[in-house]
Biopython code that builds the backbone (N, CA, C, O; Angstrom):
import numpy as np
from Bio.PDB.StructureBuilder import StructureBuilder

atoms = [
    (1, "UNK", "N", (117.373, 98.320, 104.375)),
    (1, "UNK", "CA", (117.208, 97.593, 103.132)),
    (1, "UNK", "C", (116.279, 98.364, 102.215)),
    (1, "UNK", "O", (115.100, 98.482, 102.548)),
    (2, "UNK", "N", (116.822, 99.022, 100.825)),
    (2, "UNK", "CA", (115.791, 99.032, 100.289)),
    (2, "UNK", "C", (115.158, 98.485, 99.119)),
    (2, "UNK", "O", (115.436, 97.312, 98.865)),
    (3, "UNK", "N", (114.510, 98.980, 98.493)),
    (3, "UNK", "CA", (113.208, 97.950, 97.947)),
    (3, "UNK", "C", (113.666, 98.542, 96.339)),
    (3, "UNK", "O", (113.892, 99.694, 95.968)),
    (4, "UNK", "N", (113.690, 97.481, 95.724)),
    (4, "UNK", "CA", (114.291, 97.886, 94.472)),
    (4, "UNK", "C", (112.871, 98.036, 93.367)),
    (4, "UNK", "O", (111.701, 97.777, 93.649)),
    (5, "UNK", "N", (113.355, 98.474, 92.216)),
    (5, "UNK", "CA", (112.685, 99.646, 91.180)),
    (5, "UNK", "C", (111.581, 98.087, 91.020)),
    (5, "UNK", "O", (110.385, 98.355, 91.135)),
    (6, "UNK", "N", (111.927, 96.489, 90.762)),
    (6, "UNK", "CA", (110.971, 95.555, 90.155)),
    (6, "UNK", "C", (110.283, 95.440, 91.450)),
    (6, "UNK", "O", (109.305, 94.732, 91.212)),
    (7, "UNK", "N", (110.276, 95.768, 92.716)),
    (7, "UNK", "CA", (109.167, 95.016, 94.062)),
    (7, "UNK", "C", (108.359, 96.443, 93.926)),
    (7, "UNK", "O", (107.130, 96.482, 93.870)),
    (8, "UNK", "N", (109.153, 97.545, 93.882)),
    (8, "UNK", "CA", (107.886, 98.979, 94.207)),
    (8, "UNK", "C", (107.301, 98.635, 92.721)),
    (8, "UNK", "O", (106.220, 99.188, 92.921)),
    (9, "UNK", "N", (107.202, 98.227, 91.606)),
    (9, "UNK", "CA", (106.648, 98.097, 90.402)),
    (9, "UNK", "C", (105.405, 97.010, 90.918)),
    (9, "UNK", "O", (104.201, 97.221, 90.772)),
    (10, "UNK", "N", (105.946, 95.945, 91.479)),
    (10, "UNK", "CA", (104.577, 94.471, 91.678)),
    (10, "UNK", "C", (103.830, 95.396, 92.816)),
    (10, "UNK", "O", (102.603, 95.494, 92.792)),
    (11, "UNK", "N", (104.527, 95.995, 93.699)),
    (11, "UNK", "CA", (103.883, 96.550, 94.568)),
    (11, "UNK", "C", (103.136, 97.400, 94.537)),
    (11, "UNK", "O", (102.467, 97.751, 95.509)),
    (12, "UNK", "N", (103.091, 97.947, 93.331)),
    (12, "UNK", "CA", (101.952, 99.483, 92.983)),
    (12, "UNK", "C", (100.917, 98.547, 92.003)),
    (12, "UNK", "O", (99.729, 98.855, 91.901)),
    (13, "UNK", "N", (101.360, 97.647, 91.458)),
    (13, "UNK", "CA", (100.074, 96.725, 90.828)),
    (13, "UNK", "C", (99.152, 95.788, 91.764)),
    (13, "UNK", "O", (98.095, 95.238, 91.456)),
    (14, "UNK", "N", (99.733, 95.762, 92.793)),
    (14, "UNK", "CA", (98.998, 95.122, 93.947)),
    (14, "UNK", "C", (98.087, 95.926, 94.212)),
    (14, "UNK", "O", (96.927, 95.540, 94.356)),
    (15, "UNK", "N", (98.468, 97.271, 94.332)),
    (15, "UNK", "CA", (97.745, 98.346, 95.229)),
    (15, "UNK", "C", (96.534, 98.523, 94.215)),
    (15, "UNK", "O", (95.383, 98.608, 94.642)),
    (16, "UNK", "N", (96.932, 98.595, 92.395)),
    (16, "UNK", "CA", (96.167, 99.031, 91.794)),
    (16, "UNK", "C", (94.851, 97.784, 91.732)),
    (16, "UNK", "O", (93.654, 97.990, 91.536)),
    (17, "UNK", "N", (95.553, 96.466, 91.973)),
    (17, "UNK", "CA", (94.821, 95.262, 91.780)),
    (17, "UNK", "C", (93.410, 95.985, 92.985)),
    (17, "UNK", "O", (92.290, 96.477, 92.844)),
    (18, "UNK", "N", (94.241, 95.687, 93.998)),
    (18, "UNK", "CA", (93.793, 95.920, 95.125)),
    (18, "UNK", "C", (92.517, 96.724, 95.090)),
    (18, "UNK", "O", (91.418, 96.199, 95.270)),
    (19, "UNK", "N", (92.779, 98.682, 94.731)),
    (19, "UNK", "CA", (91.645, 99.343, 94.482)),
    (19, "UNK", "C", (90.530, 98.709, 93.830)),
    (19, "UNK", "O", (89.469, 98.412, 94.379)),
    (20, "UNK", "N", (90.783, 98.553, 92.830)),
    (20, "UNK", "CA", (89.951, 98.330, 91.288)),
    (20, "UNK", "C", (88.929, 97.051, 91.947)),
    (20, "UNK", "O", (88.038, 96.656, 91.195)),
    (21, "UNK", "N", (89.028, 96.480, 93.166)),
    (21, "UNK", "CA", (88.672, 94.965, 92.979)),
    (21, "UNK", "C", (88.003, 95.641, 94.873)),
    (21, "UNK", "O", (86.815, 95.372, 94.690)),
    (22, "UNK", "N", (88.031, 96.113, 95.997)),
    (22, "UNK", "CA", (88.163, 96.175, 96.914)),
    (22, "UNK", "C", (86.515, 96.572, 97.010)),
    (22, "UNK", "O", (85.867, 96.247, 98.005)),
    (23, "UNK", "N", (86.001, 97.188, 96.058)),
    (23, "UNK", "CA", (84.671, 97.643, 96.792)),
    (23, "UNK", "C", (83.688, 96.207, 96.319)),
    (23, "UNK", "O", (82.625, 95.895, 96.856)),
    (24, "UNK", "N", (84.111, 95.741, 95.606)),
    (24, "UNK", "CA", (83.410, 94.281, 94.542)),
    (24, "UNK", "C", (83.487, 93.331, 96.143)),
    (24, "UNK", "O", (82.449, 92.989, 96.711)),
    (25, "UNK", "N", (84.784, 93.028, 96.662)),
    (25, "UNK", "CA", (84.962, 92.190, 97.528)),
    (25, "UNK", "C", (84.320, 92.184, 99.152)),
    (25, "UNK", "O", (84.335, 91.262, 99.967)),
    (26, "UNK", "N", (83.848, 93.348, 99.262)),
    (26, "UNK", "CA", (83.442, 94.110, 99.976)),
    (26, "UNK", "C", (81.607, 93.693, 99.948)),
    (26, "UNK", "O", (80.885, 93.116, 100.761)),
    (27, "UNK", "N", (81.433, 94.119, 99.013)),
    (27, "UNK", "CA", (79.868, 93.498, 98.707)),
    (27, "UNK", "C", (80.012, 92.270, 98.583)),
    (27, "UNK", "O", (80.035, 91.816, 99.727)),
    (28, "UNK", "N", (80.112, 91.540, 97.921)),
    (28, "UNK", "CA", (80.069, 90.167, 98.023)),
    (28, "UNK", "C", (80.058, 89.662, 99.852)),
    (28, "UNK", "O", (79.234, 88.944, 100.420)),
    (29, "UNK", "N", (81.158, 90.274, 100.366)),
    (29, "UNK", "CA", (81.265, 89.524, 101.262)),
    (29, "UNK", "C", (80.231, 90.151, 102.333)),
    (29, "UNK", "O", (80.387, 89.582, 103.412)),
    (30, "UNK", "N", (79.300, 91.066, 102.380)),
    (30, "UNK", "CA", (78.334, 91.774, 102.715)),
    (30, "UNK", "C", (78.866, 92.340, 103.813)),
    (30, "UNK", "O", (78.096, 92.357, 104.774)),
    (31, "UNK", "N", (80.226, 92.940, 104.034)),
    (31, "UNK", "CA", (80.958, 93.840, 104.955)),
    (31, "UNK", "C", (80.246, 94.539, 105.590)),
    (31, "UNK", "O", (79.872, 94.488, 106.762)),
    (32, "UNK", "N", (80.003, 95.399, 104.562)),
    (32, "UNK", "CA", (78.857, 96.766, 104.470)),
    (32, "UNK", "C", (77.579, 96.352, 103.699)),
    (32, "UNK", "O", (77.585, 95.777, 102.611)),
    (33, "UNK", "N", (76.406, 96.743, 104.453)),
    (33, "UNK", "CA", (75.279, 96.778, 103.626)),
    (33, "UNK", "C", (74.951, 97.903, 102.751)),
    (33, "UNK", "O", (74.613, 98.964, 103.276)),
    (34, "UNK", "N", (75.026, 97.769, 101.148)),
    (34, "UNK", "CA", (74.748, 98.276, 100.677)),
    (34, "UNK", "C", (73.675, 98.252, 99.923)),
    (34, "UNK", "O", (73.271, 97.204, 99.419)),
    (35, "UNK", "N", (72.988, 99.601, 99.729)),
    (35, "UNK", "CA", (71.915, 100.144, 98.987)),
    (35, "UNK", "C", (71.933, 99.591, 97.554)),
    (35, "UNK", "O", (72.902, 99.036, 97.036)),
    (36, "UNK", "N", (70.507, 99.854, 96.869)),
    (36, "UNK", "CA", (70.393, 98.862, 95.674)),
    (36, "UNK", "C", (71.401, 100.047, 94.898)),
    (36, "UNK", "O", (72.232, 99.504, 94.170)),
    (37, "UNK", "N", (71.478, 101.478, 94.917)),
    (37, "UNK", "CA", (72.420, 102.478, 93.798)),
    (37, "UNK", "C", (73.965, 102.050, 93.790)),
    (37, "UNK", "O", (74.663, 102.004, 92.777)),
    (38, "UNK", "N", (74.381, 101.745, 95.099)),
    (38, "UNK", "CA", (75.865, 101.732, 95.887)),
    (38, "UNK", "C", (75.798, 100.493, 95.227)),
    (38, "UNK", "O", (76.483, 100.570, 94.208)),
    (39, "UNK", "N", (75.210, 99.237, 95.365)),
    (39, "UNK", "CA", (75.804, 97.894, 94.219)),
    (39, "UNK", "C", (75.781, 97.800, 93.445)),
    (39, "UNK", "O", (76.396, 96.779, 93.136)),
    (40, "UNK", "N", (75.113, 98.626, 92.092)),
    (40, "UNK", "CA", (74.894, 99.321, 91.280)),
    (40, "UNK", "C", (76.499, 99.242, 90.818)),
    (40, "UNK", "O", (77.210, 98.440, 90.212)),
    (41, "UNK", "N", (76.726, 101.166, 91.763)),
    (41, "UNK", "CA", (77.818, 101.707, 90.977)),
    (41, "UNK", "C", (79.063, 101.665, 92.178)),
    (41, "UNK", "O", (79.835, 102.589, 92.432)),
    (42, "UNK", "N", (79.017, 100.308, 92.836)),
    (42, "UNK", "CA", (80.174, 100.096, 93.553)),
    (42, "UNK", "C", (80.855, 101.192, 94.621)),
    (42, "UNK", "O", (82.016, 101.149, 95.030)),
    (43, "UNK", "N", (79.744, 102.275, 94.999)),
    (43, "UNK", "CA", (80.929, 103.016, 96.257)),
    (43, "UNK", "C", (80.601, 102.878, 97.519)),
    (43, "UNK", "O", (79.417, 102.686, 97.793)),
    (44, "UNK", "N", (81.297, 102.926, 98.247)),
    (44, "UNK", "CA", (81.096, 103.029, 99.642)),
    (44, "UNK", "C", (79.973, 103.359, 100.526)),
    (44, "UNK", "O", (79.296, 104.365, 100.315)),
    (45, "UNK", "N", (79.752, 102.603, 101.457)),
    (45, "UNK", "CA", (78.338, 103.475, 102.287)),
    (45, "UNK", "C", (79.236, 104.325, 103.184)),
    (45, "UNK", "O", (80.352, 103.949, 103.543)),
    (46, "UNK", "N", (78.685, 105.489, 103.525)),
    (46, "UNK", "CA", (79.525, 106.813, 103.954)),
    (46, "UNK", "C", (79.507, 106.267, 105.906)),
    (46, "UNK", "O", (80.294, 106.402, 106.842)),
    (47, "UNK", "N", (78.432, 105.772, 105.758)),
    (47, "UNK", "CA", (77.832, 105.729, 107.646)),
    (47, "UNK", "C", (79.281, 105.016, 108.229)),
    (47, "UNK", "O", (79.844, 105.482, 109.219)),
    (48, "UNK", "N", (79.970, 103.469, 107.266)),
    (48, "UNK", "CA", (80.661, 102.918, 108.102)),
    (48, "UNK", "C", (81.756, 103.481, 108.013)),
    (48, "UNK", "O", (82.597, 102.750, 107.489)),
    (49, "UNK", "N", (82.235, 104.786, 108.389)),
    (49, "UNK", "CA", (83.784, 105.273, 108.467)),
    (49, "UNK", "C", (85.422, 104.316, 108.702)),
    (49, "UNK", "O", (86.463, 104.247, 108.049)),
    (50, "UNK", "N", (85.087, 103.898, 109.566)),
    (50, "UNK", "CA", (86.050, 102.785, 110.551)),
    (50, "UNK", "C", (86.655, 102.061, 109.369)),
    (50, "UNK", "O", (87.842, 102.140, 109.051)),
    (51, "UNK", "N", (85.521, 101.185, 108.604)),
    (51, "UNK", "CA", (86.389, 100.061, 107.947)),
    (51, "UNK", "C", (86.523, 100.990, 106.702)),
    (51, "UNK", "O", (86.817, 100.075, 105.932)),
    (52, "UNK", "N", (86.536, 102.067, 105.925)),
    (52, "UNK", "CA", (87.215, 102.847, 105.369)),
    (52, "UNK", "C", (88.397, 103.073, 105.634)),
    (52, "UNK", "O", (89.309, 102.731, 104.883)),
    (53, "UNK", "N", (88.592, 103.759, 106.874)),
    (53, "UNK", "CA", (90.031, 103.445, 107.533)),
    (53, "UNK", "C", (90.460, 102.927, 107.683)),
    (53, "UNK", "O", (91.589, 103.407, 107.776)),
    (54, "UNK", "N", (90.475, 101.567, 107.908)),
    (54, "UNK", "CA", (91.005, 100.350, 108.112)),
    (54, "UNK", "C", (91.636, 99.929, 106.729)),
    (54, "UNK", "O", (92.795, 99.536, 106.598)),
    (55, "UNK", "N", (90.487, 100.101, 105.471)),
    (55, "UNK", "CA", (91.293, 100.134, 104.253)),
    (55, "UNK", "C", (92.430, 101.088, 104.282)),
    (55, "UNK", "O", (93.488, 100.463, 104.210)),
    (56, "UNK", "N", (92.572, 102.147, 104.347)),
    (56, "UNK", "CA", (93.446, 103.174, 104.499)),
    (56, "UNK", "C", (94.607, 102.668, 104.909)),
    (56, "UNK", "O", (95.619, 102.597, 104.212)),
    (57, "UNK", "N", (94.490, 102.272, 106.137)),
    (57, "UNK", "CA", (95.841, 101.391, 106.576)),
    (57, "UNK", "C", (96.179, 100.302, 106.152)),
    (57, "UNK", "O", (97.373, 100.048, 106.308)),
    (58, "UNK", "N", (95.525, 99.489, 105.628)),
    (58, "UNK", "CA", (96.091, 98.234, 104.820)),
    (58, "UNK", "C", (96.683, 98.911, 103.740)),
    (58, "UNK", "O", (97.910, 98.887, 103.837)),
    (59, "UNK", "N", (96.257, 99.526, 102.713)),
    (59, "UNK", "CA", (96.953, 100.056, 101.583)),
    (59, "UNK", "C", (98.481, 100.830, 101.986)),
    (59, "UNK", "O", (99.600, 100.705, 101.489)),
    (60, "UNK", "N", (98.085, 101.476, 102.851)),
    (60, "UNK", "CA", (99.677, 102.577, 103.758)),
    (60, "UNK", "C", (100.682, 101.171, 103.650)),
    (60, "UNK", "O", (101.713, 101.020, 102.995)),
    (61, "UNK", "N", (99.977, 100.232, 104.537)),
    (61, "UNK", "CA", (101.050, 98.941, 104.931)),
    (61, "UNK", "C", (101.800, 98.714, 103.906)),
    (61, "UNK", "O", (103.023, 98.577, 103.919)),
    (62, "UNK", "N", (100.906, 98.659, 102.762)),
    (62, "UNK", "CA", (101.661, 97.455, 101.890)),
    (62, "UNK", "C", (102.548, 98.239, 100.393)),
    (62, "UNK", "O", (103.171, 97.739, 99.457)),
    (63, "UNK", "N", (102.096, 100.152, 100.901)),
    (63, "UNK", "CA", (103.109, 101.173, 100.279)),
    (63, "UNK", "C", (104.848, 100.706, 101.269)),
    (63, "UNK", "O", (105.942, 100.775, 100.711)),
    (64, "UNK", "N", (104.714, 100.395, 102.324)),
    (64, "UNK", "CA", (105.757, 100.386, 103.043)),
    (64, "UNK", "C", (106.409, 99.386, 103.275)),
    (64, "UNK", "O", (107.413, 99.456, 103.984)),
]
sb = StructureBuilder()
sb.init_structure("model")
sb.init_model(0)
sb.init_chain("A")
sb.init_seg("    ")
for serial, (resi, resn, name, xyz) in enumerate(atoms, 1):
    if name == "N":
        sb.init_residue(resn, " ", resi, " ")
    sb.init_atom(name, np.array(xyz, "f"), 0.0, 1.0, " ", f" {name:<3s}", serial, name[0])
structure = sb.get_structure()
């Protein structure tokens, strides 16, 4: 089955939703503890690798 031109379209706005909003949701939900700069300017703490990856694969998933 494949996936026609309007689902890969909602589906790349998901992904973009997704980015744009993922490190916000992340702090809030105090996943990762972050530093007063990192909540600041929203990036990642480098130490927790794993749930980086874990994002990685949720995003792969929901390309597929």
């Amino acid at each position: 089955m494949g996936v026609s031109s309007m689902e890969k379209d909602k589906l790349e706005a998901i992904g973009v939703y997704v980015k744009s909003h993922i490190a916000d949701w992340i702090k809030e939900s105090n996943i990762i503890p972050f530093s007063p700069y990192e909540k600041e300017h929203h990036t990642l703490v480098e130490c927790d690798i794993s749930l980086s990856e874990r994002i990685v694969r949720v995003e792969e998933g929901i390309k597929h």
